[in-house]
N, C-alpha and C positions, 0 to 999 in steps of 0.2 A: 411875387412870382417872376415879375419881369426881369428884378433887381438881380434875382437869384440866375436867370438863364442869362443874362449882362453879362456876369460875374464868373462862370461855366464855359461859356462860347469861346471865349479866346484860348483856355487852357486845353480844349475838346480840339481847336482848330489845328493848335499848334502839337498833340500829339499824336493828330492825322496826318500831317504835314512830316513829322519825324519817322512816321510808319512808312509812309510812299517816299522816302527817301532811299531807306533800307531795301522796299521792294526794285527802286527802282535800281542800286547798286548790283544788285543780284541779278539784275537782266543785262546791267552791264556786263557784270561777268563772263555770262553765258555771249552774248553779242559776238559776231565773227566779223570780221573787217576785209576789206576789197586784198591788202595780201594773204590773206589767209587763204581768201577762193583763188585767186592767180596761184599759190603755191598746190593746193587742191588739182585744179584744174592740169597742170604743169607733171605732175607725178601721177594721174590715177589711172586705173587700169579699168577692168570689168567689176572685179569683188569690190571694188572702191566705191565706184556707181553706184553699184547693189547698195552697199551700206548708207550709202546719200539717202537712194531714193527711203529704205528702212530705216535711217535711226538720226537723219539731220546733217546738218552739215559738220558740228561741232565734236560728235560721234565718228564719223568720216574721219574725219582729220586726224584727230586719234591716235586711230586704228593704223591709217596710213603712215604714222610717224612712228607707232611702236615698231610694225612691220620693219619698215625702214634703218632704224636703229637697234635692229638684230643682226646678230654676225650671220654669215653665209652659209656654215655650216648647222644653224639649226632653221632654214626656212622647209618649208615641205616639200619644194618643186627636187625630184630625182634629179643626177648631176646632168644626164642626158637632156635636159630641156634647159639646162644654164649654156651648156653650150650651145646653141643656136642663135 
């Protein structure tokens, strides 16, 4: 029995070790870095806030960069509040 859990441990070890790899790439991904919040912080408004404090920061950003890389003429604001 020992022989056998010997002979298991290391193969068991190392496909745990292969699994928190993978988990651990996938929080990489998600992961946000100090420019991302300077560029965050640099452009956001109130709805931007809002979205922070509801959906994260990585949601946030986003949001704030699709917003942003939309032409002029389809955002929502009436033309009277572009000009101000």
């Amino acid at each position: 029995m020992q022989g056998l859990a010997g002979l298991l441990f290391p193969a068991v070890l190392m496909l745990f070790a292969l699994a928190m790899e993978r988990v651990q790439a996938g929080l990489d991904r998600l992961s946000v870095g100090p420019a991302h919040v300077e560029e965050f912080l640099e452009a956001a408004d109130e709805t931007d806030v809002s979205n922070l404090a509801k959906d994260g920061l990585p949601a946030a950003l986003d949001e704030l960069r699709s917003r942003r890389s939309k032409p002029i003429a389809e955002t929502d604001e009436p033309e009277s509040s572009r000009a101000s």
